[in-house]
N, C-alpha and C positions, 0 to 999 in steps of 0.2 A: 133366685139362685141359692142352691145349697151353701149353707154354711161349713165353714172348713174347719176340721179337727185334726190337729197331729198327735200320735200316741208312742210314747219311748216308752220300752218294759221288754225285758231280755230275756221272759218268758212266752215262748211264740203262743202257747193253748189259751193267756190270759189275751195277747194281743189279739188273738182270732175270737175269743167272748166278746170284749169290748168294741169291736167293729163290727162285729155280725147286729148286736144291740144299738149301737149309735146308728148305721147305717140304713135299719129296719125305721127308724123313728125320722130316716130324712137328711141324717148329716153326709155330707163328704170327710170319709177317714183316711187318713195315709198314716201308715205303721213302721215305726223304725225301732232296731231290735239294737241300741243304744243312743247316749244323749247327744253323743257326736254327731251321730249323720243328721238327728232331730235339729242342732242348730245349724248344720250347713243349708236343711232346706229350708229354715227360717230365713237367713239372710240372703236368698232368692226371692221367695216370697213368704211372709208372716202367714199364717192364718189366724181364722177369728178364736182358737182357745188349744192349749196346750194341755196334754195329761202327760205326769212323769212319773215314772218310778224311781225311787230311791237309789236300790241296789243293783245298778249295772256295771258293764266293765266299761272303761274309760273312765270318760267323765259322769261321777257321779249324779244321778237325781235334783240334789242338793244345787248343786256348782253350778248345774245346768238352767235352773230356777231363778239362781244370782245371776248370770249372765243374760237370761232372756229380760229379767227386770229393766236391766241396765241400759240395751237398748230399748226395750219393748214397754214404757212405764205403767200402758194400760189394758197391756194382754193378759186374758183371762190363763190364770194357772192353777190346774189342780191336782196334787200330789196326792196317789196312791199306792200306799205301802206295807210291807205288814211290820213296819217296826211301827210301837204303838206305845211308848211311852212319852211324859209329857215334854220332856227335854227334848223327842224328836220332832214333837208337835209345834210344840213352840219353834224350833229352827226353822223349819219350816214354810212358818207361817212369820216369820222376823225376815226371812228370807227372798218374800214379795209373791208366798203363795195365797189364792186366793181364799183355798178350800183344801183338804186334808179327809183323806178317804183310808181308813185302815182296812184291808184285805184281812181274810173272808168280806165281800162284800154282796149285797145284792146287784146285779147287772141296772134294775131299775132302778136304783137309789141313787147310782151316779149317772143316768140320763137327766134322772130329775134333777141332780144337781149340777150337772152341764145344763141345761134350761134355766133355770134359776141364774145362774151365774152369766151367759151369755145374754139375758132377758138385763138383767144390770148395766152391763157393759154396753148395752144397744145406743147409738148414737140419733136414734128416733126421735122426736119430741114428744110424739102420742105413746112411747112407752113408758114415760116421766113424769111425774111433776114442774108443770113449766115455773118459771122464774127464777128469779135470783135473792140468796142467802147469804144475810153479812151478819158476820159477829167479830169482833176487833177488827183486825187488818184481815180477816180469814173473808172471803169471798167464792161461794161458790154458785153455778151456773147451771141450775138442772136440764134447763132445755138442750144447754151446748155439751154440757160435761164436763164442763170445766174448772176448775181451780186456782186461784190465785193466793198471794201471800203477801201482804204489804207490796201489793203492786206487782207483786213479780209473778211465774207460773209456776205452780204448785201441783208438782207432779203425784198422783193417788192409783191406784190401781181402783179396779171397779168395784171393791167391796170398800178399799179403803171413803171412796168419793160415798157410797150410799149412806156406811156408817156416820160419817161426817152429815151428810144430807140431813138423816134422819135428828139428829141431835142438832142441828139448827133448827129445823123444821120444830122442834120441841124442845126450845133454847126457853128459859126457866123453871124449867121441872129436872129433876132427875127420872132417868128412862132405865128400866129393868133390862139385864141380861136376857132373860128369855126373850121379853118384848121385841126386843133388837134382832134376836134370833130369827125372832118370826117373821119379822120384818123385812130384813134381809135376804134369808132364805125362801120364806116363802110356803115354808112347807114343816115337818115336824124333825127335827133335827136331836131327837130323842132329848132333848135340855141340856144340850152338851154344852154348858156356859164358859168352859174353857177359852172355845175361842172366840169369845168375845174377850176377854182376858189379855189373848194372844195380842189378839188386831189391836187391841187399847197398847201393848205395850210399843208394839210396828211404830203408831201414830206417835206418838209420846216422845218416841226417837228420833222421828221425822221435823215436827214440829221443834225442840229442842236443837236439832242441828242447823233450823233457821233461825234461831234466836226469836221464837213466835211467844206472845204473852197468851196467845192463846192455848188453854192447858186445858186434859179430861181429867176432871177432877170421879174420885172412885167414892162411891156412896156404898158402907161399910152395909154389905150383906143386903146389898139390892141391887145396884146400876153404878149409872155413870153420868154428868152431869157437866156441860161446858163451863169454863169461866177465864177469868183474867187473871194474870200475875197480879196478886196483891189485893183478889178479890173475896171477901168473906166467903165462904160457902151459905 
């Protein structure tokens, strides 16, 4: 069965590129020309991955991103927009998007990165690394997807779950921005190390509003490195 894509953007010639493109490559698209009608048909049925635009009438981009979070903790979101500075990047992506796409964009850049980020989020076991990941109370489930936090459920979105993945997965080293990039992605993300910057900040808040010892510690001009409250680097 097709995979399903919803598309809000209040520009109908960008919404008819992006679905002619997703559509060619196999997905099922449905296209709403703001964020409103996008969550009414979410909370009938979700689909497997969301693109938003920023600038529409009603409810903005933004608000619309924070709300699908809130129900949705591990629906793929990807924000494309042509405001392109880092303050908007960052909102964002603190906002529980999962990826940030500035317009002019190539049509094939964000298939690939709809691929990429839906290949993440796959609930598969053959598309993962099987077993399970503990570092302090932090426990994660590659087979299931899952998340915990001193016992309790530790809600991540799909970028937040790999990122974390990958840095248990290479739990005493410090792991480079790019590396992580590529890791994640999958593909060449021209070295945008920003957001890994971003998503380190997301996590940091998240963890911090559980009262988590577990902390990403930032390796000055290279990566980023787990550790414990009170633990030497």
């Amino acid at each position: 069965m097709a995979q399903t894509i919803y598309l809000a953007d209040d520009e109908k010639n960008i919404r008819d590129l992006i679905e002619t493109f997703l559509t060619q490559e196999g997905f099922s698209v449905s296209v709403f020309p703001d964020g409103d009608a996008l969550l009414a048909a979410c909370s009938c049925t979700p689909p497997d991955l969301v693109i938003l635009d920023i600038m529409m009438p009603g409810t903005d981009g933004l608000s619309v991103c924070s709300q699908l979070r809130r129900s949705f903790a591990d629906l793929p979101i990807i924000i494309v927009s042509a405001k392109d500075t880092p303050l908007d990047r960052v909102t964002g992506l603190m906002l529980g998007s999962d990826d940030y796409l500035v317009k002019p964009f190539l049509p094939l850049e964000l298939v690939a990165r709809v691929r990429a980020l839906l290949r993440r989020s796959s609930r598969e076991p053959s598309a993962h690394p099987s077993g399970e990941y503990q570092y302090g109370p932090l426990v994660l489930s590659c087979a299931l997807r899952t998340a915990s936090l001193s016992g309790e459920p530790f809600a991540l979105t799909p970028t937040e779950f790999d990122f974390l993945a990958y840095l248990l997965q290479n739990q005493g080293r410090a792991v480079g921005r790019e590396e992580l990039l590529r890791a994640l992605w999958q593909f060449d993300w021209q070295a945008d190390t920003r957001a890994a910057d971003d998503l380190v900040k997301r996590l940091r808040r998240k963890l911090r509003e559980k009262n988590s010892p577990v902390t990403i510690q930032t390796v000055w001009g290279f990566g980023f490195r787990l550790a414990l409250e009170g633990e030497m680097p």
